[in-house]
C-alpha positions in Angstrom: 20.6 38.0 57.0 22.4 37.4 53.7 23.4 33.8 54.8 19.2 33.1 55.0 18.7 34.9 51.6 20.9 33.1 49.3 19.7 29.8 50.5 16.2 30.9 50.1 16.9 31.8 46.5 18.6 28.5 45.6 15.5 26.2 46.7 13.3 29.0 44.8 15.1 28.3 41.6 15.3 24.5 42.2 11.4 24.1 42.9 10.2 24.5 39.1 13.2 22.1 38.3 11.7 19.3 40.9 8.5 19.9 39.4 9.1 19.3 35.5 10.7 16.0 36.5 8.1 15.1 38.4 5.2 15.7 35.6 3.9 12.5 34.3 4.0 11.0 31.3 1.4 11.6 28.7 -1.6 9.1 29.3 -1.8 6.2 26.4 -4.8 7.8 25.5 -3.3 11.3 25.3 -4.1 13.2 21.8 -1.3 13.0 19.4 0.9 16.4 19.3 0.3 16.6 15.4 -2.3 17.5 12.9 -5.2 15.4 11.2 -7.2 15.8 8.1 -10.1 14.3 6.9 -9.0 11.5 4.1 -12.2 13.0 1.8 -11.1 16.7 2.5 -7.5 15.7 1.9 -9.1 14.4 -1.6 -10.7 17.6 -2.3 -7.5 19.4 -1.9 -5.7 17.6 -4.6 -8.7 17.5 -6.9 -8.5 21.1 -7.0 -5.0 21.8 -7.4 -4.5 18.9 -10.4 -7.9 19.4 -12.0 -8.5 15.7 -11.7 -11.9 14.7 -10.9 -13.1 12.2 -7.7 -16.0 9.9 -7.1 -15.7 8.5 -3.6 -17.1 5.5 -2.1 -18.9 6.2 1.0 -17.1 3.8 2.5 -14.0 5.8 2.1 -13.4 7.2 5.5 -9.9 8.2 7.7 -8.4 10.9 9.5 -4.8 11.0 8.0 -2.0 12.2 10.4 0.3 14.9 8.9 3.5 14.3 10.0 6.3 16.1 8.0 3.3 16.9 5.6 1.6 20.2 4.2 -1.6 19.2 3.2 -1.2 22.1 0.8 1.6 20.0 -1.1 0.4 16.8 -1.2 0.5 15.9 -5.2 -1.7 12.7 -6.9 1.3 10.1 -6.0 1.5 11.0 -2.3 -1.8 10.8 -2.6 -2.2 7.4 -4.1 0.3 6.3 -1.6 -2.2 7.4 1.7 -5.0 5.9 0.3 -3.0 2.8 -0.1 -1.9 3.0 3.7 -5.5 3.8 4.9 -6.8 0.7 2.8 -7.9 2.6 -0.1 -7.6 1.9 -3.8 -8.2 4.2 -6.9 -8.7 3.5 -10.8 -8.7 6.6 -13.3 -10.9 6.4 -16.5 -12.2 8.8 -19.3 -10.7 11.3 -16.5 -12.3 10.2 -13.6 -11.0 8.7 -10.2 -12.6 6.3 -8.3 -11.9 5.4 -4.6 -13.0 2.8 -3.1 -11.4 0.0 -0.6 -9.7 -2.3 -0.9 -11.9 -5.3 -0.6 -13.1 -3.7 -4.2 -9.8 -3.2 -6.1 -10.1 -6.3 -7.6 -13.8 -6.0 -9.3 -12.2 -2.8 -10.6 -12.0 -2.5 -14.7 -8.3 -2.2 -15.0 -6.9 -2.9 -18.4 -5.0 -6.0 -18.7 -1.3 -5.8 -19.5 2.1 -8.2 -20.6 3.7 -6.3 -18.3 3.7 -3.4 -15.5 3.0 -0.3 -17.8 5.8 2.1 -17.2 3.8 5.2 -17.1 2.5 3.3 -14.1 2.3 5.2 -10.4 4.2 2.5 -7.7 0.7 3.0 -6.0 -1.8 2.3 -9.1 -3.1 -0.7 -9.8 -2.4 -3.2 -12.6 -3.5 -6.4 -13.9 -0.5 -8.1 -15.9 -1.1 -11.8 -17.5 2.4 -13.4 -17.5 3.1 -16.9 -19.8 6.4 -17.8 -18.5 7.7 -21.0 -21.0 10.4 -22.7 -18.9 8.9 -22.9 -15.3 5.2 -24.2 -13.7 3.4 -20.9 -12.8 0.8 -23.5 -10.1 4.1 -24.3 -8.6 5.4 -20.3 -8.2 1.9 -19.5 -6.2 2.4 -20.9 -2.8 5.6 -19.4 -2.9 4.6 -15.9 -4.1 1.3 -15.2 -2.9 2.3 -14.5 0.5 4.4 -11.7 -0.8 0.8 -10.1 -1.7 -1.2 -8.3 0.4 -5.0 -9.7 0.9 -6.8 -7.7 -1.4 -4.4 -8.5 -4.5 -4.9 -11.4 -6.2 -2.7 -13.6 -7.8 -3.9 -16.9 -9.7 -2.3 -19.4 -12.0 -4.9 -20.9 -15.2 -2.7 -24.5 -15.8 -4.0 -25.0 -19.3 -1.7 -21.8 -20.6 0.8 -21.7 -17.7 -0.2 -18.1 -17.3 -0.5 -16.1 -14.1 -2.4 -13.3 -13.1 -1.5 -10.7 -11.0 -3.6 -7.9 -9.8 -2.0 -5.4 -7.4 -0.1 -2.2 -6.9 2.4 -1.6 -10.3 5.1 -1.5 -7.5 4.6 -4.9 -5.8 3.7 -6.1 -9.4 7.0 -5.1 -10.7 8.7 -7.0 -8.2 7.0 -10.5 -8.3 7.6 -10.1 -12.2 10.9 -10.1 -11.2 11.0 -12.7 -8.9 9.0 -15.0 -12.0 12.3 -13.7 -14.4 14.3 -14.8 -12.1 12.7 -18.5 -11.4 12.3 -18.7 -15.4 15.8 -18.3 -15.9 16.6 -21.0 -13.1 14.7 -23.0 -14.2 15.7 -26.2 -16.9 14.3 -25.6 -20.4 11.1 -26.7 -21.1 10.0 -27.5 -17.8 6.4 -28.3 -17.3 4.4 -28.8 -15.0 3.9 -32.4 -13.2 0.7 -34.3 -13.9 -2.0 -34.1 -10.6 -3.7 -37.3 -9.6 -6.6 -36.7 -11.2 -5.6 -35.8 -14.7 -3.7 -38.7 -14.6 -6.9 -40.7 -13.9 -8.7 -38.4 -16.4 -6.0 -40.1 -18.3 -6.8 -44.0 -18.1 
């Protein structure tokens, strides 16, 4: 009788082992395993622990996944850098924040700088006006604008050599770099060439 029992038990204890490999896989469509907030409740949150006040677009909408965050925690930079993720921009004035998207950022009043402030957030948006003197800024744009997302903008005026920037101080910082960088490459006093048309502007 012993010799029936002890097999018994092993197929007992092997059955709930079969059956865990045999589960299947979460479906595509599964819900994720973490949590979500509200992007405008998320807002609220960090309005009331830094005092800052928020007018939202209505347009401004997104459930943010917390993964590895406390929504509890989140401070105005983390934040800054979520709405920039969702799409979202922000510009603080006379201690108000908007939010809108990003299709907007660029009609946004920002003050107009030489050069990324460096009180600046890596997620708040600057305009910087930059007058290089020894390289063509209308050359520099085909080259650097694809290092801009699509709501930025980035524009050369010929007449000045000056380019715009608008963008994130972050990215900004970099493709100020990247214009030291051809500046100094550059040979002194370079200009730029003469189009078609100016030179028949010309005759």
């Amino acid at each position: 009788m012993n010799r029936r029992i002890v097999p018994a038990l092993t197929l007992a204890l092997l059955i709930p082992m079969f059956a865990s490999a045999a589960d299947p896989a979460p479906a595509p469509g599964a819900a994720p395993n973490y949590a979500t907030i509200e992007i405008g409740e998320l807002i609220a949150k960090v309005a009331k622990r830094t005092g800052k006040q928020f007018i939202v677009d209505p347009r401004v909408r997104a459930e943010v996944p917390l993964i590895g965050l406390d929504a509890e925690r989140v401070d105005y930079p983390k934040l800054l850098a979520i709405l920039n993720v969702h799409m979202f921009a922000t510009y603080e004035a006379g201690g108000v924040v908007r939010v809108v998207p990003d299709a907007n950022a660029r009609q946004l009043p920002i003050p107009v700088t030489s050069e990324v402030p460096a009180t600046a957030l890596d997620d708040e948006l600057v305009t910087v006006m930059l007058s290089p003197k020894n390289m063509c800024v209308m050359q520099s744009v085909p080259v650097l604008r694809p290092l801009m997302p699509q709501a930025a903008h980035m524009a050369a005026y010929p007449l000045t050599n000056t380019l715009i920037l608008s963008d994130r101080a972050a990215n900004v910082r970099r493709i100020v770099d990247m214009v030291g960088r051809l500046e100094k490459a550059a040979p002194a006093g370079q200009k730029c060439p003469e189009s078609n048309s100016s030179k028949n502007d010309s005759k």
